[in-house]
mmCIF file of the protein (N, C-alpha, C, O) and its ligand, coordinates in Angstrom:
data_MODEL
# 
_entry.id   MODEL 
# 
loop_
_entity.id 
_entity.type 
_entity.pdbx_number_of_molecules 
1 polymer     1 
2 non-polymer 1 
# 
_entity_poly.entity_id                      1 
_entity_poly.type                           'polypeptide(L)' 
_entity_poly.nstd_linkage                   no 
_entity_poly.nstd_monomer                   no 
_entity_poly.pdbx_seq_one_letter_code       
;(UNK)(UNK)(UNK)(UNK)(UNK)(UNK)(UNK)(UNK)(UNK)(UNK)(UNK)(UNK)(UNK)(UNK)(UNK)(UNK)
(UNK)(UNK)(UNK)(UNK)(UNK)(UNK)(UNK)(UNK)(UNK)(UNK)(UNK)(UNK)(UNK)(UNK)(UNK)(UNK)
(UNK)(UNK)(UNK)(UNK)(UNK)(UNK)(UNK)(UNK)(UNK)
;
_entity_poly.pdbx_seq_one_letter_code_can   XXXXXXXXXXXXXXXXXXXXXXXXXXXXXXXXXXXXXXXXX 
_entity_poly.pdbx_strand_id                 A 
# 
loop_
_entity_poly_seq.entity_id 
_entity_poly_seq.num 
_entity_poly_seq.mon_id 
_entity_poly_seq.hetero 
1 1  UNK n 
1 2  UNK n 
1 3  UNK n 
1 4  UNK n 
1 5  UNK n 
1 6  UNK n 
1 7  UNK n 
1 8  UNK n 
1 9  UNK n 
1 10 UNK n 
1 11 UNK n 
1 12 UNK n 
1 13 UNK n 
1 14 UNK n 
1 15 UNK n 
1 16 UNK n 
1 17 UNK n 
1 18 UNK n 
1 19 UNK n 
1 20 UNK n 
1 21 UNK n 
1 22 UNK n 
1 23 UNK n 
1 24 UNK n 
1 25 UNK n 
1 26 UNK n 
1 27 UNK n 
1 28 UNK n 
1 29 UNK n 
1 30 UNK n 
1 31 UNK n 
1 32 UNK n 
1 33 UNK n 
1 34 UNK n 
1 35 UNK n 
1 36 UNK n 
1 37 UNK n 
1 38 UNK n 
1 39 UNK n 
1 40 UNK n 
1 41 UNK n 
# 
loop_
_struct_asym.id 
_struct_asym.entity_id 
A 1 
B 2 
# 
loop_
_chem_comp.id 
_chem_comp.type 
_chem_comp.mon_nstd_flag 
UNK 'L-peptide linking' . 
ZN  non-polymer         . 
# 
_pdbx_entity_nonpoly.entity_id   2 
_pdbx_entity_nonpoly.name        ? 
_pdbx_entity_nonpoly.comp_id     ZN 
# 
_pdbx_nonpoly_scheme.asym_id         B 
_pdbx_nonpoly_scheme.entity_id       2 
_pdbx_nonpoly_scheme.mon_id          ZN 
_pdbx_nonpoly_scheme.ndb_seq_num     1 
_pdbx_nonpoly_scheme.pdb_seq_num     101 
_pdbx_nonpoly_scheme.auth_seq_num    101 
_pdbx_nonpoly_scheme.pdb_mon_id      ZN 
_pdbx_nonpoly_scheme.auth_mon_id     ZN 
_pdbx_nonpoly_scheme.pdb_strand_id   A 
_pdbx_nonpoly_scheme.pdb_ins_code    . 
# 
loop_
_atom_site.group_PDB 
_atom_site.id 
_atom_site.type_symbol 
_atom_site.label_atom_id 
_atom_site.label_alt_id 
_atom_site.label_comp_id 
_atom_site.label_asym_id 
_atom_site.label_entity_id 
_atom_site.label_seq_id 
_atom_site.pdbx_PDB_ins_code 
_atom_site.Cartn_x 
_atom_site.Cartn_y 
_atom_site.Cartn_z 
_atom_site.occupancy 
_atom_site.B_iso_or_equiv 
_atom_site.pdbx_formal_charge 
_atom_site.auth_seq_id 
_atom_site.auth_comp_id 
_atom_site.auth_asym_id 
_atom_site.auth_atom_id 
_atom_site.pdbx_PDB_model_num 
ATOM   1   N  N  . UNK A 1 1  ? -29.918 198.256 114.106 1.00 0.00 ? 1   UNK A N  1 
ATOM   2   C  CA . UNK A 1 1  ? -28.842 197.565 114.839 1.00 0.00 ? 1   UNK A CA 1 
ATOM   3   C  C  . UNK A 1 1  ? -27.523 197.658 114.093 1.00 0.00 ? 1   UNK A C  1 
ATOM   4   O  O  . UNK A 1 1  ? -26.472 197.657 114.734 1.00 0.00 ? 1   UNK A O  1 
ATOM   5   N  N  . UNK A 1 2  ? -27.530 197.752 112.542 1.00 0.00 ? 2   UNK A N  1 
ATOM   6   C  CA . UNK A 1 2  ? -26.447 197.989 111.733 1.00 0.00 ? 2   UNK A CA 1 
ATOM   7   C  C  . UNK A 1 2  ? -25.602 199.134 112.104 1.00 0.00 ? 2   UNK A C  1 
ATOM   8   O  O  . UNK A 1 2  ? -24.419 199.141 111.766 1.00 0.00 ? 2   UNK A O  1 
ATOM   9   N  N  . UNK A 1 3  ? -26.204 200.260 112.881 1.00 0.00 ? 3   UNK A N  1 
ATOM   10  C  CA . UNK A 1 3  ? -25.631 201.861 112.745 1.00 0.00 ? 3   UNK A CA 1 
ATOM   11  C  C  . UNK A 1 3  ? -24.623 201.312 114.650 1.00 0.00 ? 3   UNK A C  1 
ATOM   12  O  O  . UNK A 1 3  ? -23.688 201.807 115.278 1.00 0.00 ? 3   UNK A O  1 
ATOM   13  N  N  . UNK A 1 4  ? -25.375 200.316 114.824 1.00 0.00 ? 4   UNK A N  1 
ATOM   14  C  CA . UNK A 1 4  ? -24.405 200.572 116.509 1.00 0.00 ? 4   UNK A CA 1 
ATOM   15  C  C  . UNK A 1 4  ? -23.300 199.445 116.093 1.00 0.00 ? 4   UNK A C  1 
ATOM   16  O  O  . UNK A 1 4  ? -22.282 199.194 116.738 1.00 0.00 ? 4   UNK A O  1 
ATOM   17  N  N  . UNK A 1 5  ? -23.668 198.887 115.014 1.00 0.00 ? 5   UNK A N  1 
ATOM   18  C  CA . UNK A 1 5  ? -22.087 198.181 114.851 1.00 0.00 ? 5   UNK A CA 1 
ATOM   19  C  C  . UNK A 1 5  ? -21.357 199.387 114.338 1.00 0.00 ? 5   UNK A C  1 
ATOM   20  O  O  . UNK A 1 5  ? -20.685 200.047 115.130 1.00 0.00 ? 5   UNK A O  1 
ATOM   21  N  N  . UNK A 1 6  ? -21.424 199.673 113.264 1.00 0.00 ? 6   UNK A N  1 
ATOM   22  C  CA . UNK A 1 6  ? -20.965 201.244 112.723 1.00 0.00 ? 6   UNK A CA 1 
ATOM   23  C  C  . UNK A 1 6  ? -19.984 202.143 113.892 1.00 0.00 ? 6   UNK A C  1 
ATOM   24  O  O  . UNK A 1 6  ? -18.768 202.237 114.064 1.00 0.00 ? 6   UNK A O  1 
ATOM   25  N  N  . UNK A 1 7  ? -21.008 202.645 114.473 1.00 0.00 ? 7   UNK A N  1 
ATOM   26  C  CA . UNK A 1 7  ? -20.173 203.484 115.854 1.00 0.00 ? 7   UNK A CA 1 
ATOM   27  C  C  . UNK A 1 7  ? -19.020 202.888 116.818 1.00 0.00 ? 7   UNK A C  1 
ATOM   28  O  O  . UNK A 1 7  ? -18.009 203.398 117.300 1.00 0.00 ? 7   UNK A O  1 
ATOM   29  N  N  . UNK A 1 8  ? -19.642 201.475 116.907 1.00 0.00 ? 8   UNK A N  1 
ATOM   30  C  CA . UNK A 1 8  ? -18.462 200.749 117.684 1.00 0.00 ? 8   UNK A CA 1 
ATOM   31  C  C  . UNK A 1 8  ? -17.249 200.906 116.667 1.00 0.00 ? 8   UNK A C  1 
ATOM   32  O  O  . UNK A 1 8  ? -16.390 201.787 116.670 1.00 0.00 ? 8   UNK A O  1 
ATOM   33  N  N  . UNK A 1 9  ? -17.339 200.243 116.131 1.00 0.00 ? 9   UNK A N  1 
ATOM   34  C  CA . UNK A 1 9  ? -15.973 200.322 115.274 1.00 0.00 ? 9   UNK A CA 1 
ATOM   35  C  C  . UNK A 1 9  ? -15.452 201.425 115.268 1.00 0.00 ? 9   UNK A C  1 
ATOM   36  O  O  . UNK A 1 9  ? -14.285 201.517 115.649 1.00 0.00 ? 9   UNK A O  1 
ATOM   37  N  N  . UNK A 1 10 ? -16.317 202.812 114.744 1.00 0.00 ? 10  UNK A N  1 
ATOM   38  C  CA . UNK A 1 10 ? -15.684 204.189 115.121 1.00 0.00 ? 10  UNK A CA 1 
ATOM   39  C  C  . UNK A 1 10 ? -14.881 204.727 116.546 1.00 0.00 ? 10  UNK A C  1 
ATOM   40  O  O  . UNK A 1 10 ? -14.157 205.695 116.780 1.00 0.00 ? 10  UNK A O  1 
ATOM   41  N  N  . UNK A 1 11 ? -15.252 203.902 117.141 1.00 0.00 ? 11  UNK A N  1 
ATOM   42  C  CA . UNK A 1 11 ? -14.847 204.250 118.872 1.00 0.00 ? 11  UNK A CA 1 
ATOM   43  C  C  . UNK A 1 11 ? -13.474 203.724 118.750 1.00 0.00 ? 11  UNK A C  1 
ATOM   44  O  O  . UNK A 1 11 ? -12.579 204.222 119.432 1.00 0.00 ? 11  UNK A O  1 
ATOM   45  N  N  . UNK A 1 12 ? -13.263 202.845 118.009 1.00 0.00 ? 12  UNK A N  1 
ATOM   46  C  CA . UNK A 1 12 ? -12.317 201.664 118.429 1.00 0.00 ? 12  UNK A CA 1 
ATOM   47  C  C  . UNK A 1 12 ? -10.875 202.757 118.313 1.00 0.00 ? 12  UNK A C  1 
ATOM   48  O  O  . UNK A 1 12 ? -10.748 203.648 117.472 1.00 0.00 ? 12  UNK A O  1 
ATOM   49  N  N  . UNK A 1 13 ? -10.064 202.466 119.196 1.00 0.00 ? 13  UNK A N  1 
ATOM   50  C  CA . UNK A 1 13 ? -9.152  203.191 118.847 1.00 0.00 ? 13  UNK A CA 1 
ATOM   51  C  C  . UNK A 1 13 ? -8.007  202.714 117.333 1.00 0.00 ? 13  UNK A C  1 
ATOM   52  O  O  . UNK A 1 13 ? -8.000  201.611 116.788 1.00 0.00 ? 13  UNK A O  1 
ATOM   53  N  N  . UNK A 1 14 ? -7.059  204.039 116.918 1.00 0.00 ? 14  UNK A N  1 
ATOM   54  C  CA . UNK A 1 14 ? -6.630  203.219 115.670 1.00 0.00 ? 14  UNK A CA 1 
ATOM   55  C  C  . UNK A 1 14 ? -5.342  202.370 116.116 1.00 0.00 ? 14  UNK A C  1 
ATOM   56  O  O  . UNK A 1 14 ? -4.881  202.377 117.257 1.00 0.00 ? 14  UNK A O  1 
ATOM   57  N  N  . UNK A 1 15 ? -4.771  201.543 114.889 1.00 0.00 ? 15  UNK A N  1 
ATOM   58  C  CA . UNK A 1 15 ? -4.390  200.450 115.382 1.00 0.00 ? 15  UNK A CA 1 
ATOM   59  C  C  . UNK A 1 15 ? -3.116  201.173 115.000 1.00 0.00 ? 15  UNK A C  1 
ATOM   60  O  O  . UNK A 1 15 ? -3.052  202.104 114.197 1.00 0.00 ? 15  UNK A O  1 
ATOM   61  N  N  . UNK A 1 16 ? -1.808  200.474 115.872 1.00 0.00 ? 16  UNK A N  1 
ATOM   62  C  CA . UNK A 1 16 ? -0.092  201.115 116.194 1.00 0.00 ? 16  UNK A CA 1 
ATOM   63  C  C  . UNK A 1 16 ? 0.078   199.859 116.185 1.00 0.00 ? 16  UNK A C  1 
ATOM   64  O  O  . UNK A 1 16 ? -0.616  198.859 116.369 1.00 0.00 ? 16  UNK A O  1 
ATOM   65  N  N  . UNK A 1 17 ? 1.668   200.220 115.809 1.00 0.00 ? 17  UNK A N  1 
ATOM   66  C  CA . UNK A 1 17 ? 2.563   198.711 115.507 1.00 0.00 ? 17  UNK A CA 1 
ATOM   67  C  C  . UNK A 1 17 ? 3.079   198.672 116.807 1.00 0.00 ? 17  UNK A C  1 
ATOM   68  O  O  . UNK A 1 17 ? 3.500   199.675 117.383 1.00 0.00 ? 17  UNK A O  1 
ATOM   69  N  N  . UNK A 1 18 ? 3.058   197.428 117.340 1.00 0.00 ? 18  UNK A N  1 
ATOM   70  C  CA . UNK A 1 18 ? 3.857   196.629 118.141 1.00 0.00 ? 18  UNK A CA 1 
ATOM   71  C  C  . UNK A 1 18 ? 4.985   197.587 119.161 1.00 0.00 ? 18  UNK A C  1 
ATOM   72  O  O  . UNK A 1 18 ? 4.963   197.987 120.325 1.00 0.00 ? 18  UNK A O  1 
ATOM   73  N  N  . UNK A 1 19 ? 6.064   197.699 117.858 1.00 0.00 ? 19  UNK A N  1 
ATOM   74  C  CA . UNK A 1 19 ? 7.203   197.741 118.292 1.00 0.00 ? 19  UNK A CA 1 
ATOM   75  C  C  . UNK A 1 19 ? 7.269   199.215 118.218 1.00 0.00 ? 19  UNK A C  1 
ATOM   76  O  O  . UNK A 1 19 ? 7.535   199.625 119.348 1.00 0.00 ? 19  UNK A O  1 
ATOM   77  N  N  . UNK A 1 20 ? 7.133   200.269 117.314 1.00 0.00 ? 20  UNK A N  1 
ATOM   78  C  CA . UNK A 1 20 ? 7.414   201.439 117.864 1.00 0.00 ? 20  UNK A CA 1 
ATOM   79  C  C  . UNK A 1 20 ? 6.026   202.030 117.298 1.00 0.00 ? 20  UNK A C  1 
ATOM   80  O  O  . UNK A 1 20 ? 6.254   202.203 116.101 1.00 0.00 ? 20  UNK A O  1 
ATOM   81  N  N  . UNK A 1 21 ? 4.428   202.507 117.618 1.00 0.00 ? 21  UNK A N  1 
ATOM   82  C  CA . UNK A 1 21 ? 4.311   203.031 118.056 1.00 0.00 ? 21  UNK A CA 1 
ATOM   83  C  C  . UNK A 1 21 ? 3.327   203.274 117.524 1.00 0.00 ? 21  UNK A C  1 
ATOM   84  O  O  . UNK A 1 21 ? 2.194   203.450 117.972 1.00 0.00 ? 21  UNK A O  1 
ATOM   85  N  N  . UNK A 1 22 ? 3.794   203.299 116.339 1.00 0.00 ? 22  UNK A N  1 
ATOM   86  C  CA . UNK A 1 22 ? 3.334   204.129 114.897 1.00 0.00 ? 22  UNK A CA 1 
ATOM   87  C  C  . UNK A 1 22 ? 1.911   203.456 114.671 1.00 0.00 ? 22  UNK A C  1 
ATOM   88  O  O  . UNK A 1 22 ? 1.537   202.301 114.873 1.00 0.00 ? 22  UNK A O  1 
ATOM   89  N  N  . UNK A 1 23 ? 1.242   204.579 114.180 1.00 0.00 ? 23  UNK A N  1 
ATOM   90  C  CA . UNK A 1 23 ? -0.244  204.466 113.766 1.00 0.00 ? 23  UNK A CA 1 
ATOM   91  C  C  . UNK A 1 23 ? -0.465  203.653 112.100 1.00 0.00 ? 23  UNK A C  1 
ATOM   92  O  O  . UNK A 1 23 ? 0.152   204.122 111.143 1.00 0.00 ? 23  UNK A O  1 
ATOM   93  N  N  . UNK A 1 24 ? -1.471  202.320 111.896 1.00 0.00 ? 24  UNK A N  1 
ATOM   94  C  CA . UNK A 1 24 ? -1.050  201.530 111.064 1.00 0.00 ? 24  UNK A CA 1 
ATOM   95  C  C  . UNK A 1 24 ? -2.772  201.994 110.110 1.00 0.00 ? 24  UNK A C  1 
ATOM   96  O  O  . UNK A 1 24 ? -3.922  202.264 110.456 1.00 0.00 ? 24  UNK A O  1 
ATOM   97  N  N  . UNK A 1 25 ? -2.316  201.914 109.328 1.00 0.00 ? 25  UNK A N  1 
ATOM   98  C  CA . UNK A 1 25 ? -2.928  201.746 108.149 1.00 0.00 ? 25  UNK A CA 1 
ATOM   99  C  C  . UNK A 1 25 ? -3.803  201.111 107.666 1.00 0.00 ? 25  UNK A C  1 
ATOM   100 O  O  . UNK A 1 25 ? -3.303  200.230 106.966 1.00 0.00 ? 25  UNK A O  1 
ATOM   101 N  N  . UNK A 1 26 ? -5.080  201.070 107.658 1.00 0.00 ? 26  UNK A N  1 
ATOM   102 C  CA . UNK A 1 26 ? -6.253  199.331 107.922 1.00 0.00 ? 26  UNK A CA 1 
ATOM   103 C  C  . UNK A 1 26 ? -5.930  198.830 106.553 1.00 0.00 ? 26  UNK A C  1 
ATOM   104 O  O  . UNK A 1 26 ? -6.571  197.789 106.409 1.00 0.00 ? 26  UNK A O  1 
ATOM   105 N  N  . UNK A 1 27 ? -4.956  199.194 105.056 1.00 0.00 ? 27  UNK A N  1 
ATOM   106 C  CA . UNK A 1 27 ? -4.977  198.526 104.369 1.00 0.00 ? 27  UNK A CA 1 
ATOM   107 C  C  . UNK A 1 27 ? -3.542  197.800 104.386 1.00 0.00 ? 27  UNK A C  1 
ATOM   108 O  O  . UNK A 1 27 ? -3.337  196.904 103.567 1.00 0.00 ? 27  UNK A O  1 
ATOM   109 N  N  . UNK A 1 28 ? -2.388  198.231 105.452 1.00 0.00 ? 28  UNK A N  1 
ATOM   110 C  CA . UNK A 1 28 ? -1.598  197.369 106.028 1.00 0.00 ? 28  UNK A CA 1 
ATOM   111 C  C  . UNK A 1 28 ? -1.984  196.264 106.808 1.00 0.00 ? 28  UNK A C  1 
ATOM   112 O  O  . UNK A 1 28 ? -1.181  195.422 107.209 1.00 0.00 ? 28  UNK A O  1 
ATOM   113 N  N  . UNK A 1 29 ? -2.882  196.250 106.975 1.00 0.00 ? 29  UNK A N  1 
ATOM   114 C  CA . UNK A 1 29 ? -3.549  195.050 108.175 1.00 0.00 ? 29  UNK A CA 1 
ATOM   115 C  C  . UNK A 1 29 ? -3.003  193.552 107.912 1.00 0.00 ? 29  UNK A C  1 
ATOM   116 O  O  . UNK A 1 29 ? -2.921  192.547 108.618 1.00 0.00 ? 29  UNK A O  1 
ATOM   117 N  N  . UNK A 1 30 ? -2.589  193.929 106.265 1.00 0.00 ? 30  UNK A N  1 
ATOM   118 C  CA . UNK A 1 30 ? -2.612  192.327 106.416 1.00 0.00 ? 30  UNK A CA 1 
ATOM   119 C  C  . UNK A 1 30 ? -0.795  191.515 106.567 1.00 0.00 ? 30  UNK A C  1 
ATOM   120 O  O  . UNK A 1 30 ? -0.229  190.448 106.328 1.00 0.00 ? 30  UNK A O  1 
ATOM   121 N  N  . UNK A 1 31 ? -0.463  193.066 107.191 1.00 0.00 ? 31  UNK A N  1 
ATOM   122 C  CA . UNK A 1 31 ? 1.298   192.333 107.695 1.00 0.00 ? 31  UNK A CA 1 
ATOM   123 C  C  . UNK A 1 31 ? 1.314   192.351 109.294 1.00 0.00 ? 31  UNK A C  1 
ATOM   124 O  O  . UNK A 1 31 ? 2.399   192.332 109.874 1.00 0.00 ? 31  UNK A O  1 
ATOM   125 N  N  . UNK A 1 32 ? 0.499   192.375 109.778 1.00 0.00 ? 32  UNK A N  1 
ATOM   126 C  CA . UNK A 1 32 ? -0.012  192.165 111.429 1.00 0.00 ? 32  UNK A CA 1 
ATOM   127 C  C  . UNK A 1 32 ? 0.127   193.234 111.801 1.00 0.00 ? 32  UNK A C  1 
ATOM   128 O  O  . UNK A 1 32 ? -0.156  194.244 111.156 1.00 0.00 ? 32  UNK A O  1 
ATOM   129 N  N  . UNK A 1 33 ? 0.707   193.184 113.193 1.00 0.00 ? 33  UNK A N  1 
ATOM   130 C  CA . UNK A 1 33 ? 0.525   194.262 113.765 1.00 0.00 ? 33  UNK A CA 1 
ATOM   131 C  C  . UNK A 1 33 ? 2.063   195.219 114.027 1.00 0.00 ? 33  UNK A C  1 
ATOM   132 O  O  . UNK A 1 33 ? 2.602   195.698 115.026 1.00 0.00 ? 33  UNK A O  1 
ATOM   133 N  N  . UNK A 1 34 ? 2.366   195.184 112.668 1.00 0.00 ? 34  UNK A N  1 
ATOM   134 C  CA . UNK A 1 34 ? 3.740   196.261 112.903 1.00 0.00 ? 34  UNK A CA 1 
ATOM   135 C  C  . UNK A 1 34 ? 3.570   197.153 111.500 1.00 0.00 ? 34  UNK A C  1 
ATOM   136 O  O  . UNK A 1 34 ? 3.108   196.866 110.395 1.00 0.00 ? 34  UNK A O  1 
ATOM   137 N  N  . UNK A 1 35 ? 4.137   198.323 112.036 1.00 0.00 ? 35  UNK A N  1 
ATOM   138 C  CA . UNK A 1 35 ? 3.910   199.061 110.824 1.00 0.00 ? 35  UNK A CA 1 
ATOM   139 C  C  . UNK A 1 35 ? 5.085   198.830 109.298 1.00 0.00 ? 35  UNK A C  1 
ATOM   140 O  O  . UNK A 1 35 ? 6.023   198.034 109.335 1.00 0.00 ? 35  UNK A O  1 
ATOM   141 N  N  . UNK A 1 36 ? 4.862   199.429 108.451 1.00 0.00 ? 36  UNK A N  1 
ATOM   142 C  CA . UNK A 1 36 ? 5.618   199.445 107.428 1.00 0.00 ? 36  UNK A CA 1 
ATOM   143 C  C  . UNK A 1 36 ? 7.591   199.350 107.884 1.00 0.00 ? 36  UNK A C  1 
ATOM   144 O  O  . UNK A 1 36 ? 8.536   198.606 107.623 1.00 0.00 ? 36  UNK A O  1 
ATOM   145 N  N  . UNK A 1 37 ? 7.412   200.232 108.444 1.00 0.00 ? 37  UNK A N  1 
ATOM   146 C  CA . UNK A 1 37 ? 9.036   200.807 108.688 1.00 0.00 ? 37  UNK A CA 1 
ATOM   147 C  C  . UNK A 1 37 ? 9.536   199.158 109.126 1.00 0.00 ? 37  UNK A C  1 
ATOM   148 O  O  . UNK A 1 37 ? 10.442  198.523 108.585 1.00 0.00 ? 37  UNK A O  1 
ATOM   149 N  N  . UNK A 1 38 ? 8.636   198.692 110.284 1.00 0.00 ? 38  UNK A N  1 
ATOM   150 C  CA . UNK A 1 38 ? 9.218   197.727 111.217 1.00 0.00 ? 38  UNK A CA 1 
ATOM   151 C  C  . UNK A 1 38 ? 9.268   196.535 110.790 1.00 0.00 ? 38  UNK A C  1 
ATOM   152 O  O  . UNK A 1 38 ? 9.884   195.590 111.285 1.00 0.00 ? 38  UNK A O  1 
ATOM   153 N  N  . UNK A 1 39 ? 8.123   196.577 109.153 1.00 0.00 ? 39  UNK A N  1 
ATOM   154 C  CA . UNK A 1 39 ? 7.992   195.211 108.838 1.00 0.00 ? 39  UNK A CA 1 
ATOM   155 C  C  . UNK A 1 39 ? 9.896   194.708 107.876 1.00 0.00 ? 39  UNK A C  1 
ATOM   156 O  O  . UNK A 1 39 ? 10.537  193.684 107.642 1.00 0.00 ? 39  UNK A O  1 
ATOM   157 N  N  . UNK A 1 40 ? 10.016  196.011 107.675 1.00 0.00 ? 40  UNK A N  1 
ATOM   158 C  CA . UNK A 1 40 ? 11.732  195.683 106.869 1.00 0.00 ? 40  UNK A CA 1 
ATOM   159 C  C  . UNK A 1 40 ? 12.591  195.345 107.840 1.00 0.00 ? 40  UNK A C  1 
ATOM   160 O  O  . UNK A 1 40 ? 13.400  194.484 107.497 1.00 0.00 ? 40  UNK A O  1 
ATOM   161 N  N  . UNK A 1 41 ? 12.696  195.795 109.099 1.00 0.00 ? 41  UNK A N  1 
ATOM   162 C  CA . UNK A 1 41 ? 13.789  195.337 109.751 1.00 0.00 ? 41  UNK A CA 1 
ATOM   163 C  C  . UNK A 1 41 ? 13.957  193.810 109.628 1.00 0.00 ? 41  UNK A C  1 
ATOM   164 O  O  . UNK A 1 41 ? 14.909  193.248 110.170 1.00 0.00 ? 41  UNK A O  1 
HETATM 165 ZN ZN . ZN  B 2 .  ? 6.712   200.323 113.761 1.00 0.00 2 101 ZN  A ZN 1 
# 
C-alpha cells in the first residue's frame, strides 16, 4: 500500500507560483505558494 502512496504523489503535478507561473521548488515550499523571484517583490 506504501508504493500507491509513492505513485500518487508522482502523478501530482509540480507545484508553480501563484502569480507568474513559475515552477517551485519542494525545498521552497516553505514560502507558500510563490516562487523565489515573486517572494522579493
Ligand atoms: Zn513567481
Amino acid at each position: 500500500m506504501i508504493e500507491n502512496v509513492v505513485e500518487f504523489f508522482k502523478n501530482l503535478p509540480p507545484k508553480q507560483c501563484v502569480t507568474c507561473g513559475e515552477k517551485i521548488e519542494e525545498q521552497h515550499e516553505c514560502y507558500g505558494s510563490k516562487c523565489e523571484s515573486c517572494n522579493e517583490l
